[in-house]
Structure formats: C-alpha cells, structure tokens
N, C-alpha and C positions, 0 to 999 in steps of 0.2 A: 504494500500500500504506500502512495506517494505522499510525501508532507508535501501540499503548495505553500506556494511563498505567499503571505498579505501584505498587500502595500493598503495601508489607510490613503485617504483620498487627502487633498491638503485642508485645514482645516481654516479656516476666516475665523479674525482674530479682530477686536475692538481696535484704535489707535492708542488706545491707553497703555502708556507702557511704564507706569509709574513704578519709585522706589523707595516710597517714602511706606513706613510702618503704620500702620492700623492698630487700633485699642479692642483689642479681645472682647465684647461683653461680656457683662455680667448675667449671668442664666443661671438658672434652676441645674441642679443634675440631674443628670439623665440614665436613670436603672433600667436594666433589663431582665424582666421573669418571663418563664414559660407563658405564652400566649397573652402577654401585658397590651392594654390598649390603652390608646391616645384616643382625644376627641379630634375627628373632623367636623368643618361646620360647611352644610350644605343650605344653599337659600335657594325656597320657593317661591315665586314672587304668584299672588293671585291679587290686580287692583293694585289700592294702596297698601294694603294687607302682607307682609313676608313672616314666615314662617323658620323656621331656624331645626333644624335634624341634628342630630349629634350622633354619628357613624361610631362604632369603635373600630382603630387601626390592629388589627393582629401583629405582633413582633415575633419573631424569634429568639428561640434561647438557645446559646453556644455553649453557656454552661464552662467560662473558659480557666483553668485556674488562675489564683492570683498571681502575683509578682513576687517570689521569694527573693528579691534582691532591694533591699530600700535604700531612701536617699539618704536616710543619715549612715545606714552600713557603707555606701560606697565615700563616703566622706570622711571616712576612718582609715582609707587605702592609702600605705605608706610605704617607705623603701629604704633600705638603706645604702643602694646603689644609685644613688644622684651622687651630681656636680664632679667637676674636674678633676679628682683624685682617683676615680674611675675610669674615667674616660683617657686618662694619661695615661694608665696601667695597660690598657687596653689596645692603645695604639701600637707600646712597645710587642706586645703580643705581637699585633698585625705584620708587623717589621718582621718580626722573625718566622711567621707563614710566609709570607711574601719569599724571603730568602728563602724558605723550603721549595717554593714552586721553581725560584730561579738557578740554585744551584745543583739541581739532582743531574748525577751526569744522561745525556743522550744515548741511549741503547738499548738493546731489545729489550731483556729485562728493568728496565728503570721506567720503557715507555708506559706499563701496564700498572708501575708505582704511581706514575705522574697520572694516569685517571684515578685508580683507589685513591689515591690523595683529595684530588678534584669531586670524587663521590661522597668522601668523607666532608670532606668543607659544607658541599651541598646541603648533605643530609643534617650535619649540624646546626643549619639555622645562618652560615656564614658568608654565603654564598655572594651576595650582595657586596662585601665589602673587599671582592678579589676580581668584580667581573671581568678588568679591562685582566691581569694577568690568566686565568682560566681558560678567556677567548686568544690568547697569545699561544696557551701550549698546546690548544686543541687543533687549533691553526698549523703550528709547525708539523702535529705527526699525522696531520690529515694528509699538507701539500707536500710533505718531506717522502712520501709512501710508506713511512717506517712500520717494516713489518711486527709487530705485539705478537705475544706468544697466542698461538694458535686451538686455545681454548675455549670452551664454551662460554667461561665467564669471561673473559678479558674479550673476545668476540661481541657474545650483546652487552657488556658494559661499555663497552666503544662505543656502539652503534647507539646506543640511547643517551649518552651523554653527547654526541653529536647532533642527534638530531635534534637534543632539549636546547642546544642553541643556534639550533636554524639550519644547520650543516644538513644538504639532501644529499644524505648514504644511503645505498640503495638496499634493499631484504636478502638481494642474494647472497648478502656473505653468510648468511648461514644454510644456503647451499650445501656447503661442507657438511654439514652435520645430520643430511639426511641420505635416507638410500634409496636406491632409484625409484621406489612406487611413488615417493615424493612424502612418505615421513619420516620423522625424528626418528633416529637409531632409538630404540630402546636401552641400549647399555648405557646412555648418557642419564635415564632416571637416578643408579647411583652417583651421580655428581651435583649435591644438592646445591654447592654455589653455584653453581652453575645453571641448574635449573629455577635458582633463585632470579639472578641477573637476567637470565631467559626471559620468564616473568614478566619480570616489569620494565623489558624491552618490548613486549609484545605492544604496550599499550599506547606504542608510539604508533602505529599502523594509520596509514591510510586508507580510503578507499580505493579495493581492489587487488589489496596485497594479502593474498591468501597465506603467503609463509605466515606472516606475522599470526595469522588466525590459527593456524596448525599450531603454532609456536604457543600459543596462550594456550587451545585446549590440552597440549600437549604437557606442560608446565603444571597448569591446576590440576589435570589427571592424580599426576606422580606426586607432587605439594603435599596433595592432600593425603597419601598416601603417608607420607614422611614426614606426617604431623606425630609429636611425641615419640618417634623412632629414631632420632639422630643426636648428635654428635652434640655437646655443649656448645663448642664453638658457632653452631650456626643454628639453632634450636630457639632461640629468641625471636629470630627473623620470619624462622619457619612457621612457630605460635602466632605469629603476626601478621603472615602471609593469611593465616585462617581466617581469622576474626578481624582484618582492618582493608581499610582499599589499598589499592597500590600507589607506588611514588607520585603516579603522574596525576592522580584523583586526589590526591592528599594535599592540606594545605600546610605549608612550609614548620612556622612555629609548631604547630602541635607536633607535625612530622620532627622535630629538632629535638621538645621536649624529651619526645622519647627515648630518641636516635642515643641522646648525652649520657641515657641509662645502660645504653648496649657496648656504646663507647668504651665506658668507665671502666668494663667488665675485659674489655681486651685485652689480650695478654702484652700484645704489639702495636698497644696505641700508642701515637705520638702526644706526650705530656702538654705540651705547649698548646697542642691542637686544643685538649682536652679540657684546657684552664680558660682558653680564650671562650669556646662556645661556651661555656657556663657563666662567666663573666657578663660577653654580649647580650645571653637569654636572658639576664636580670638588669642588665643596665637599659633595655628596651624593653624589660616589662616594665621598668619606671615611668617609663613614659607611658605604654598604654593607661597606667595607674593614673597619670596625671590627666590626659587624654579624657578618660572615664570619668573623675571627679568635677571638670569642667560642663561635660556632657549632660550630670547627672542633673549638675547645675540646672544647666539649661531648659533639661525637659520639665524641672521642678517648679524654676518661675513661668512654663510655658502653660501650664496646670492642666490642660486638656484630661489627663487622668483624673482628676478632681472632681470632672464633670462628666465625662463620657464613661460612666462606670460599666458600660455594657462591652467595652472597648479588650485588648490585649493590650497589659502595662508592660511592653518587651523592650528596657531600654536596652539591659544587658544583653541580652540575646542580640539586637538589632549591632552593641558595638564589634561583638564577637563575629557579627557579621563584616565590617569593617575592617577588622583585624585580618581576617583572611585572606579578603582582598587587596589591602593595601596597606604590607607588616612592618617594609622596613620604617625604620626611627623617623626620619625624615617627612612623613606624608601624614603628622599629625592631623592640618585643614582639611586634607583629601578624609580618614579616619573620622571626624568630628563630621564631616560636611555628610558621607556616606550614611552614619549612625541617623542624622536629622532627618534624611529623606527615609531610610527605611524604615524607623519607627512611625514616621509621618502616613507613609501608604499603609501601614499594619493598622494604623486608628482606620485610616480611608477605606480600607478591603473592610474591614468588621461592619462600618458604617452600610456599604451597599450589601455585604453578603448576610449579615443579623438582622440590624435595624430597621434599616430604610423601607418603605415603601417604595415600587415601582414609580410611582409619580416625584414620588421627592428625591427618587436618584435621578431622575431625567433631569429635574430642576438644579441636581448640585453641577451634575454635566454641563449642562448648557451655563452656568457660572463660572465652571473650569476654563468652558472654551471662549468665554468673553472674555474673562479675568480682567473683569470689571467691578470695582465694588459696590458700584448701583445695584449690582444683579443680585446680592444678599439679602435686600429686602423681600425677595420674589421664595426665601428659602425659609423652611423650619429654624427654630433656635438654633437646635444643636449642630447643626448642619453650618450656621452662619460661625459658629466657635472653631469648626473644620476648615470652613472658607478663609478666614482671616489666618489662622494660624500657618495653614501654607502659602497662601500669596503675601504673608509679612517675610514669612522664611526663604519664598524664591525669589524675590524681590530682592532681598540680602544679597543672596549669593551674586545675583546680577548684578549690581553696586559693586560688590566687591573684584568682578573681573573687569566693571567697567572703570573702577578707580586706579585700577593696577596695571591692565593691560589696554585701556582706552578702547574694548569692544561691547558691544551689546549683544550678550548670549542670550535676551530675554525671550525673543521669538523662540528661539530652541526648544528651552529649557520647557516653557509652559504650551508647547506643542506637542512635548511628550506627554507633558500632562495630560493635556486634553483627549491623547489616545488612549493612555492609561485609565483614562475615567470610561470614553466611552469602552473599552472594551468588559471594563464592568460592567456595564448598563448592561452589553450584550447578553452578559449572564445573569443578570437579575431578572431582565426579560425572559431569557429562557425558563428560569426559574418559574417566575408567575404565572408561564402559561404550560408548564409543564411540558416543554420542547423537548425532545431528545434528540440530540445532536448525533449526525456519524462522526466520526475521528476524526474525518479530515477539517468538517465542520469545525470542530470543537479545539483542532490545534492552528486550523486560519486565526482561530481567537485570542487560543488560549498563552502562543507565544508569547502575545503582548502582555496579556493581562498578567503573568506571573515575573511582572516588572525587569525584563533584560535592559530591553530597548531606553526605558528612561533611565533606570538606576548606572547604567553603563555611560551615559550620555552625561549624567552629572559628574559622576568619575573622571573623567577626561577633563571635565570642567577644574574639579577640583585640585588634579596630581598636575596638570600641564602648563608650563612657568609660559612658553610663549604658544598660547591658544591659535590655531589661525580657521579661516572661513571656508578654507579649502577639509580641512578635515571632521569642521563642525556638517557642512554640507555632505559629505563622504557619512558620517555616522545617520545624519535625517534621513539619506536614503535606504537605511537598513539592511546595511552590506552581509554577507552569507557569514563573517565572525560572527556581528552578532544578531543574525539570525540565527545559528547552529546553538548557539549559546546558550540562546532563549531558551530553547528545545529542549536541551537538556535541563535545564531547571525546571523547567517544566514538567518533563516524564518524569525527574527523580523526586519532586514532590507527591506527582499525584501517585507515586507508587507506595509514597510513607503516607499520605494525607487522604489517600481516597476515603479509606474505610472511617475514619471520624467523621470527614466530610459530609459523607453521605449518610452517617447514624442521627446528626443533627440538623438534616434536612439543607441538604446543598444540590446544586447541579450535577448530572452526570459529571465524572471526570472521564479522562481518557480508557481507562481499564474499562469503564462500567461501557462507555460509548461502545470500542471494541466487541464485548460481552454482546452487548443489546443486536449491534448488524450483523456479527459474525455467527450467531449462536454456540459460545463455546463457554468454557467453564472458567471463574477465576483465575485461577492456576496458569491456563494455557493463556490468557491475555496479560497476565503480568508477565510471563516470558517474552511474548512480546514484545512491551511496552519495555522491558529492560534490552531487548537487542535492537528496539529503535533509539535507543539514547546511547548504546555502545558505538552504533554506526552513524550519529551524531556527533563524537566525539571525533573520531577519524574525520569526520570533515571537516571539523574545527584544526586537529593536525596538519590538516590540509594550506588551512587558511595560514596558517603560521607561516608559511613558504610564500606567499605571496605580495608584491609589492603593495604599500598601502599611503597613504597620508599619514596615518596614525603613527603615533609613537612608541618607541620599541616597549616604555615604561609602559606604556596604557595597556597596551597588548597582553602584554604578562599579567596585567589587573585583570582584565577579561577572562583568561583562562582559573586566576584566581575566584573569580566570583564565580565558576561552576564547582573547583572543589569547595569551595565555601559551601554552595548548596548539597553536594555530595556528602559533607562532614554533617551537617545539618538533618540531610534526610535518609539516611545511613542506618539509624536505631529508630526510626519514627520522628514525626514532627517536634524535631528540638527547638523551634522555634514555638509552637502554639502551643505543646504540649512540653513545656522541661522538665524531664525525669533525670535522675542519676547521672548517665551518661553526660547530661550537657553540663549538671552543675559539677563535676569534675574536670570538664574541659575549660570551663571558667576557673576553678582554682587554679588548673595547672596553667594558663596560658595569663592571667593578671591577677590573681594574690601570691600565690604562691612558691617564693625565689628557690630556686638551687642552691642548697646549702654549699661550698665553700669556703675547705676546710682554711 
C-alpha cells in the first residue's frame, strides 16, 4: 500500500502581522468529567417574543494522569558541575582525545583502533566535541583505500560509521560474508561482535538494499539466540540488543548514559576517555538543569495548567523531548524554544481531541488561520486563554529572529500553524461523524497532525544562527526528510497510543484503519504498520545523501526528533501516559550526575 504525499493548499493569512504581547484573561477553570456539559444558548425569534434553549454540550473524558513533576520540585534542580573549574578540566581532557585521534600510527591494525576509538567517543555522549577530527580520519582511510582487517566487525563497523557521516559505501562489502545462494554463512553466528556491529549496520539501509535486510534478519535470528549465552565481555551489549532499539533509533545522551556503564567495566578502556565522558555527561546535565528550571519558570507564570485542568501538564516530558533533539550544550534557545511549542500543541491536541466541540474547533481554526486577535471574541473562554497564549509565544519567537537576524519568519511559523490546526479539525470531524478512514486516508492527515512538519520548522528557526529564505521556503514545501519523518512519528505512536486512544473514544488510528479495509487481525496490522515505519526510515537514510538548503546541524535534529519519538513510544505512551520507564529516563538524563570518584 502507497503512502501519498499531502500538500495542504496555501492558506490566506490576515495583514496583521503583529509582535507585540497580549494579557491572558482572566477565566473560570475549566474541569473535565465523564460526559460534563456546558450551556449553549440557542434563540428563537417568534415576533417580538425570543425564547432562549439551553442545549447541554457532551465533553469527553481522557481520564489523563496528573503531572508527577512540580514546579517547586524542579526548582530545587542543582549541580555541582557548573562554572569554569569544570569546564577547564574538561578541555584539558579534550586535548588529550584529540592527541589520541592524531597520533595512532597508520596501518592495518591501528586503522580498525582509529574506528573502535571513533565508536567509542560516539557512543559516549562525545561525539560533538571531535566532529571536525572524526570526519578527518574517516576521510583519510576511506580515500587512502586502506585495507582494515577483514572481519565481520571491523567490516560493518566501517561501513556504519561511514555512512553515519554521509560517506555513500556501498552493501557489497559484505558480499564476502555470504555464500552463493546469497546468505550469511552461518559459522559467522559464533562471532557475537561481530554479529553485534552487523546489527546495527543493518539499520543504515536504504531502499532496495536487500543485503542490509538479510543482514538485520540474519543478526536478530542469532542475537536472540545468544541472549544470556555469552561471554562477559560482550553480554551487556547482547542484554541490550534484546530489550532496547538500536544505535541508529537511539537518542545520543540516554545512549551515553549507559554506554559510560559498559565502558567503566572494560578491561581495555582508555582512562582518559573514560573520565572525560562522565565529566561532559554532568557538566551538560547542568545545563539541561538550568534549561528546565527557566522553562518551569515559564510554563508557571504562563498558568494555562491553572485553568485548562482537563488538559496534559507535560512540561517535563515535553523538555525530554527537546533534549533529544537538540542535546548538545550549546542549543539551550533551540531546547527552551522546542519545550514551549510542544507543551503548547499537547494543551492544543487535548483541547480539539477531549474538549472541544466540532463547532468550537472550527472556530479556534479559523482564529489560527487569521491570527488575528479580533477573531477571539468569535471563541469560547477557554479557547481565547489557548488563542493568546500561543500567538503571544509565536509572536516572540518572531521578534526574536526578526531582532537578530532582521527576517520575518512570521508567515512560516503560523502557516504551520494553521495546518496543524486544520489537520485536527480533520479529525474531530471524523470523529463526530463517525468516519472511518482507509490508511491512506488517514496518513494524507495524519503526517501533519502528529506535529513533524511544524515542530521541525520551529527547530530550524530556533538552532540556525544565519536563517535564510531559501531554506525556510525549501522546508514550506515539505520536502521527503520531512515528510518520511512525519511518518514515522506517526506509525511509532499510533503503535504505543492506539489502544488508549481508542479505549477513550478517539478516531481510528492507522492499525485500526488497516484492520477495518483489510479485514485482518490486530496482530497482522501492527506488523504492518511497524514494517511501514522501518521502510520509512530507509528513506529518510536516503534523504541524508542528498543535496539540501538545510543545515548539516538541522539535519541531524531531524533525525533526532524521530529517535526522540522512538524512545518515547518504545514502552507505551511516555509522553500521555509516564510510567517507570520514562521517570527513570528523566532521572538518569537531568537529576541524576555520574558519580566521580
């Protein structure tokens, strides 16, 4: 079955293109029970005579839990890695990685050190602070032909750390390793690095490269096999292979957090390496620390929780989402900017997907697409405390590129808006009239609606020091990154999210859609829906290879905001639903430093 592509149509925009901040009302709160109603008022007119109806509104209940994360707990978030006496210690470290990369001599054996090295850094969280020396050494043993020992792992550890930096090597080199009917020798099962590195080579694949897909069933076959059967030495990774995604679905810090555990246990680790990523991990959880408590700030005085109690309070969750996407130290705006807009759509989605009526999300719509502030008198209360709080907040950001970089993002920014809304109306609509979508139906939509296309588009805005017109236009048109993008956020939610979704009265999702045309059984339509977000992903590796406007930084956020969503919908909706899993992904990724001895 074919995903088409939606292009929304352009949308007519008021001239108002104001920046100046608006005062929140004051309003009642707004609770939400099982089947609570509101008054409508309906006038009869007979004569002079009007008569007055009071309708009740039926709402829906989400039933969502609360917010286990409050504002005065995050305002207690401290560290004892701030200021320059870290940061000093840290550089000297750098120095002497750096000499690591530069002076290992050149030769066959040292070429297969100089990636394990480069793997290592990666996996540590380090990655960042080597990239111009990493793309130097991968550079000289790609163009130099220097033959690596001719191994399974030094084979796809090559080949995947090549292509993670853009380098197009082709599937055949592992050629070698199969026999003629065209699979994997089986004697290569006992060589579990090796069918490690395999592994999470596989997931670089394009479309079309059947090695790599032999290569993957061929790896989890045996994996899983040589779970609790091996050796110490590689038996952590192995446990890990089972229960976690792969390098390339993985998002970097949490991947670090752990990596520094596996590390530590080495027999043959390099010390220095080993001091520096725990140093870094905590000297930038400082900062997310600081990040968060600014944030916390903000959603506090912004009070929307105060009022909209029918809503999701997810500020942490919303920064953890942030963090994913954009870890290193430096992209705190980009972090803070990201946190505002996703918390912001989470009140917005509850609003059309709980609350609203059919008629009063048309009405918030059509306010979006004016983004005019006359058009709030035309809206319910609580609706008008949604409408100001995000046209104060995009209004900011647009001041703020237009103070710094003398452009006006405004048009952009609240274009995507306006799609993002209507493509909720779409489904509220469907909802109300009990529509059931086919698939294709339901992902022309649903790309949009599960926020790529905006939340990507503010991104850029936010990490990109010189913005230009050329790559804001390039993103409007919703180029195939991030369309693939969408996609997969998309499938990997509704494969954690359908089943709530639908217990509390939502729209088909994509499973159920499948289910309903195809006639087939749960089961058979989440396979599925998980091998159309695998061959999403290959097209997304795909996009990585090609020329773009965009920035090499932005790019890599892109691919970050899918493992962001993969970390997220991996054990269930860690975002609507936080259980365990996420609130230990919050300890270990912002309270909780690496001890250091």
């Amino acid at each position: 079955m074919s995903l088409s592509r939606l292009n929304f149509l352009p949308t007519c925009f008021s001239s108002t293109d104001l920046f100046f901040p608006k005062q929140l009302p004051q309003q009642q709160k707004y609770h939400l029970h099982a089947l609570e109603t509101s008054k409508s008022n309906c006038q009869a007119s007979a004569g002079n005579n009007k008569a007055v109806m009071e309708l009740p509104t039926e709402r829906r209940s989400a039933h969502f839990k609360p917010n286990i994360w409050t504002h005065q707990f995050m305002q207690t978030l401290t560290s004892d890695y701030q200021g320059q006496v870290y940061l000093k210690k840290a550089d000297v470290l750098k120095d002497k990685v750096r000499h690591l990369l530069d002076d290992m001599s050149w030769n066959k054996k040292e070429g297969l050190a100089f990636l394990e090295l480069i793997d290592d850094i990666q996996r540590l969280g380090l990655g960042y602070n080597f990239e111009k020396e990493i793309r130097r050494v991968l550079s000289f043993l790609l163009e130099s032909n220097l033959k690596i020992e001719n191994t399974l792992h030094a084979t796809a550890l090559s080949f995947r750390l090549y292509r993670q930096h853009g380098f197009q090597v082709s599937q055949d080199v592992f050629n070698g390793f199969m026999d003629p009917q065209g699979n994997f020798m089986e004697h290569l099962s006992q060589d579990v690095k090796g069918m490690l590195s395999l592994f999470e080579a596989s997931y670089l694949g394009v479309p079309g490269e059947n090695i790599l897909d032999e290569a993957k069933a061929f790896a989890h076959k045996h994996l899983s096999h040589a779970k609790g059967n091996t050796d110490t030495e590689h038996s952590q990774l192995v446990n890990r292979y089972a229960s976690d995604l792969p390098l390339h679905y993985n998002i970097i810090r949490l991947q670090a957090r752990w990596y520094i555990d596996v590390y530590s246990r080495r027999k043959n680790g390099n010390p220095t390496l080993l001091e520096l990523a725990k140093l870094d991990f905590n000297i930038v959880q400082a900062t997310y620390q600081n990040d968060l408590i600014e944030m916390s700030r903000w959603w506090e005085n912004l009070g929307l929780m105060k009022e909209l109690l029918f809503t999701r309070d997810r500020l942490v969750e919303s920064f953890i989402w942030a963090v994913g996407m954009a870890d290193e130290p430096q992209y705190t705006y980009c972090r803070q900017g990201i946190t505002k807009i996703i918390i912001l759509i989470t009140t917005i989605d509850d609003v059309y997907d709980v609350y609203s009526t059919y008629d009063e999300a048309k009405l918030f719509t059509e306010a979006v697409e004016r983004w005019d502030v006359s058009a709030v008198d035309q809206l319910p209360e609580y609706m008008k405390l949604c409408f100001f709080a995000l046209y104060n907040t995009i209004n900011e950001f647009a001041y703020d590129v237009l103070k710094t970089q003398g452009l006006n993002v405004l048009p952009y920014l609240k274009k995507k808006w306006a799609n993002q809304c209507k493509s909720y109306l779409v489904e509220s609509k469907w909802f109300h009239t009990g529509y059931k979508p086919t698939l294709d139906e339901y992902l022309e939509n649903a790309w949009v609606s599960i926020t790529g296309p905006m939340i990507n588009l503010h991104a850029y805005v936010f990490m990109t020091p010189n913005i230009t017109k050329e790559a804001l236009d390039y993103l409007d048109s919703s180029p195939d990154l991030i369309y693939w993008s969408s996609m997969i956020l998309r499938l990997t939610d509704d494969l954690a999210t359908s089943k709530d979704e639908m217990e509390r009265g939502d729209v088909p999702k994509s499973i159920q859609c499948y289910m309903n045309h195809e006639g087939v059984i749960e089961e058979v339509a989440r396979e599925h829906i998980r091998h159309l977000a695998d061959e999403a992903w290959k097209k997304v590796n795909a996009e990585l290879w090609i020329d773009s406007p965009l920035p090499e930084a932005f790019i890599r956020e892109v691919v970050n905001f899918i493992r962001t969503g993969e970390i997220f919908y991996d054990y269930g909706d860690a975002h609507g639903i936080p259980e365990v899993q996420s609130k230990d992904r919050v300890f270990s990724l912002i309270i909780d430093a690496i001890p250091i001895p």
